[in-house]
C-alpha positions as a LaTeX table, in Angstrom:
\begin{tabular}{lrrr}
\hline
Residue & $x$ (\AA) & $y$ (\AA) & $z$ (\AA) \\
\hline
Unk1 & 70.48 & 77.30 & 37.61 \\
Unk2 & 69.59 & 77.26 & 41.06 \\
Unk3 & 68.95 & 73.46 & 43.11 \\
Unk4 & 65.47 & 73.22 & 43.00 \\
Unk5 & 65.51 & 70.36 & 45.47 \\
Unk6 & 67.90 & 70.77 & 48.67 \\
Unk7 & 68.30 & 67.43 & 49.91 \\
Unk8 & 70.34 & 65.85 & 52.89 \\
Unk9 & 72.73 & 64.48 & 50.81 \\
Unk10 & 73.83 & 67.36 & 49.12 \\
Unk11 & 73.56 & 69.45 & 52.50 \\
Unk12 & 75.99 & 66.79 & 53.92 \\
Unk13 & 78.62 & 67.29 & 51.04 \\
Unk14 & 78.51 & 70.68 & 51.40 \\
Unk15 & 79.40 & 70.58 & 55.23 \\
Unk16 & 82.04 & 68.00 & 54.60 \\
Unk17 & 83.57 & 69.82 & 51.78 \\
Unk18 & 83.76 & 73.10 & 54.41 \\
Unk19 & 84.67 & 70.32 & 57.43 \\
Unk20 & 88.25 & 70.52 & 55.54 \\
Unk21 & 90.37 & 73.51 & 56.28 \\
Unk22 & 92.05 & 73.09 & 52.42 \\
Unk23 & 88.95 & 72.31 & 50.85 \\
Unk24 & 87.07 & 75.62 & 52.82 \\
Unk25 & 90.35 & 77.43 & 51.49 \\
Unk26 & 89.79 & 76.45 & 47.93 \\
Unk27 & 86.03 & 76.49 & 47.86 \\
Unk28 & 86.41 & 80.29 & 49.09 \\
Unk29 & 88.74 & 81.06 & 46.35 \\
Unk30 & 86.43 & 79.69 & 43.86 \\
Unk31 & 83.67 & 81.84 & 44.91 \\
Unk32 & 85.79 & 84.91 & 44.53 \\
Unk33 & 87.61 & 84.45 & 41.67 \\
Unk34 & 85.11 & 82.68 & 39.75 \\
Unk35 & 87.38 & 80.26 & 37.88 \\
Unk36 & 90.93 & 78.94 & 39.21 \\
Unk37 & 93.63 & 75.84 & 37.81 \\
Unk38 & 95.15 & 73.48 & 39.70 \\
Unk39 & 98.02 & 75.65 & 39.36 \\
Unk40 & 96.50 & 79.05 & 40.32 \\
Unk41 & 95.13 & 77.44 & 43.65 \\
Unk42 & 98.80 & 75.68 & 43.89 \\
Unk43 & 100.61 & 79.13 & 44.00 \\
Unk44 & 97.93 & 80.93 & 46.09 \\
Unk45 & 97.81 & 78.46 & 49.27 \\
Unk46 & 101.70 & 77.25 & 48.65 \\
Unk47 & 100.41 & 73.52 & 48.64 \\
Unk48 & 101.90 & 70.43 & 46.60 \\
Unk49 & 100.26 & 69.51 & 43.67 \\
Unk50 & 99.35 & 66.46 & 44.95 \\
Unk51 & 97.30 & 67.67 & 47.60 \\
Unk52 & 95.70 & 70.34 & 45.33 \\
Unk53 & 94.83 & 67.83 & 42.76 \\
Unk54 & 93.60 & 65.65 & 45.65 \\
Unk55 & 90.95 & 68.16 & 47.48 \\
Unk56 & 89.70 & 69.58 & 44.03 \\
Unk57 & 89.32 & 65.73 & 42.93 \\
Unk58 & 87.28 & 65.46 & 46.35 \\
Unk59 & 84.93 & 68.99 & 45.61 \\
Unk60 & 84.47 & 67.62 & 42.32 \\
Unk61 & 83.28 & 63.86 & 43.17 \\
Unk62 & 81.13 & 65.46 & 45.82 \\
Unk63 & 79.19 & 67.57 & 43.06 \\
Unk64 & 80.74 & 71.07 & 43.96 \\
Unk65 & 82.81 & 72.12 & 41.24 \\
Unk66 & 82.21 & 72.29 & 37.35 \\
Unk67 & 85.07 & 71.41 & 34.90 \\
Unk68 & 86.18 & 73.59 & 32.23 \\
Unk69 & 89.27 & 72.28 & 29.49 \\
Unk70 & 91.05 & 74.74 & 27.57 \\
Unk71 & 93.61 & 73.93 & 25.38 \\
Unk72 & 95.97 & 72.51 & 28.14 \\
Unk73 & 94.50 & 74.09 & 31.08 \\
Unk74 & 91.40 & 72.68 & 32.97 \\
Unk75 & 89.67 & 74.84 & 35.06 \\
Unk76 & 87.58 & 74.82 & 38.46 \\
Unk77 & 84.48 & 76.67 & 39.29 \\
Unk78 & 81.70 & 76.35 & 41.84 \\
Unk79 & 78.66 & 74.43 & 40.14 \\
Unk80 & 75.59 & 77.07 & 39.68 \\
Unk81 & 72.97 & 74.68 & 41.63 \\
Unk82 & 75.00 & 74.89 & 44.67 \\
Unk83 & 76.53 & 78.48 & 44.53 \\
Unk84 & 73.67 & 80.05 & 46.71 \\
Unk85 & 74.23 & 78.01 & 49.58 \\
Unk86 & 78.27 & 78.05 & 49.25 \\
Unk87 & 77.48 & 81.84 & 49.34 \\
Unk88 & 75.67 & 81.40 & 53.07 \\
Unk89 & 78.29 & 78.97 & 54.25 \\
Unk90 & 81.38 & 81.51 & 53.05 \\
Unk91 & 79.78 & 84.67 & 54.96 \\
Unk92 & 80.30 & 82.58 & 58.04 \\
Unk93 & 83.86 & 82.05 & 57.81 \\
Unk94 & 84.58 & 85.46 & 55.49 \\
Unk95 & 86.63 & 87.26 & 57.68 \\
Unk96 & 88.65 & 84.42 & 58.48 \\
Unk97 & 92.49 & 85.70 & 58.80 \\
Unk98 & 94.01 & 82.75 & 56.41 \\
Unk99 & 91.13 & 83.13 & 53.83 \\
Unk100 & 92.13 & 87.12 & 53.66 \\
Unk101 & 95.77 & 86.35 & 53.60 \\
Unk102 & 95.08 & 83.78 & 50.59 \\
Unk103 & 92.70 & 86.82 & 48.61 \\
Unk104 & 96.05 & 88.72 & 49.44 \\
Unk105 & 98.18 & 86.41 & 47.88 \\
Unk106 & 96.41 & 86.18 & 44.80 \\
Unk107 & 95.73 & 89.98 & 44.18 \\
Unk108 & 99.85 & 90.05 & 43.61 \\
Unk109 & 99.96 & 86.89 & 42.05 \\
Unk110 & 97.32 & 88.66 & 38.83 \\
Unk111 & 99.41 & 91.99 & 39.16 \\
Unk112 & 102.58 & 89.97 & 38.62 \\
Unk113 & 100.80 & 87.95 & 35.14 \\
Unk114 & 99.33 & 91.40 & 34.45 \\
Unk115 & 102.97 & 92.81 & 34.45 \\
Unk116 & 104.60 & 90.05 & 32.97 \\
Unk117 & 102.02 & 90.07 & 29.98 \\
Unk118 & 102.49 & 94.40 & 29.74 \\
Unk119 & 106.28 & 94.02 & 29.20 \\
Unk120 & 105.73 & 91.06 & 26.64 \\
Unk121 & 103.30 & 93.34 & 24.96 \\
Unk122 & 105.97 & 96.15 & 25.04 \\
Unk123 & 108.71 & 94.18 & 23.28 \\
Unk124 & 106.70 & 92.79 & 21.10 \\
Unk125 & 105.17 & 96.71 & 20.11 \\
Unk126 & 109.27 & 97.08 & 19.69 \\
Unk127 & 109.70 & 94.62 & 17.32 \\
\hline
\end{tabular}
């Protein structure tokens, strides 16, 4: 679903939610990866939980973010109605050296759950 309707208001949360270094971290992440947890954002900019929980709680009182629950996991994505303009904010500030070192970190953060998961997958084909 695309917002039919830009108005100032969501214009201005937009801007303040990029206005944050952390929050412009996270919001990039979210647009690459689709769908993150508190944890996998945690890990990837080597923040406390606190102040992970705190700037998603932010993005998501501001409109930004969609919640998903799974079993114990709740996870973050960028809202469809707003996902066109996050996409013309984040090709300002793509080639940002801290945004490509956080990609970075989280390509070897999968391969590591992609390894971890083969070898479980191995002893259990032992078994």
């Amino acid at each position: 679903m695309r917002l039919k309707n830009f108005s100032l208001n969501i214009g201005a949360q937009i801007f303040k939610a990029f206005s944050d270094e952390s929050r412009a971290r996270i919001i990039h992440l979210l647009y690459q990866y689709k769908e993150l947890t508190i944890s996998d954002l945690e890990a990837i900019l080597d923040f406390t939980q606190t102040k992970t929980s705190r700037h998603v709680t932010y993005l998501r009182n501001s409109g930004l973010l969609n919640v998903r629950k799974q079993d114990q996991w709740v996870f973050y994505s960028i809202k469809d109605e707003v996902y066109e303009i996050v996409n013309q904010m984040i090709q300002f500030v793509l080639k940002d050296p801290q945004l490509q070192k956080d990609l970075e970190i989280y390509h070897i953060m999968d391969s590591n759950r992609e390894l971890a998961s083969n070898k479980i997958a191995a002893k259990d084909y032992r078994q």
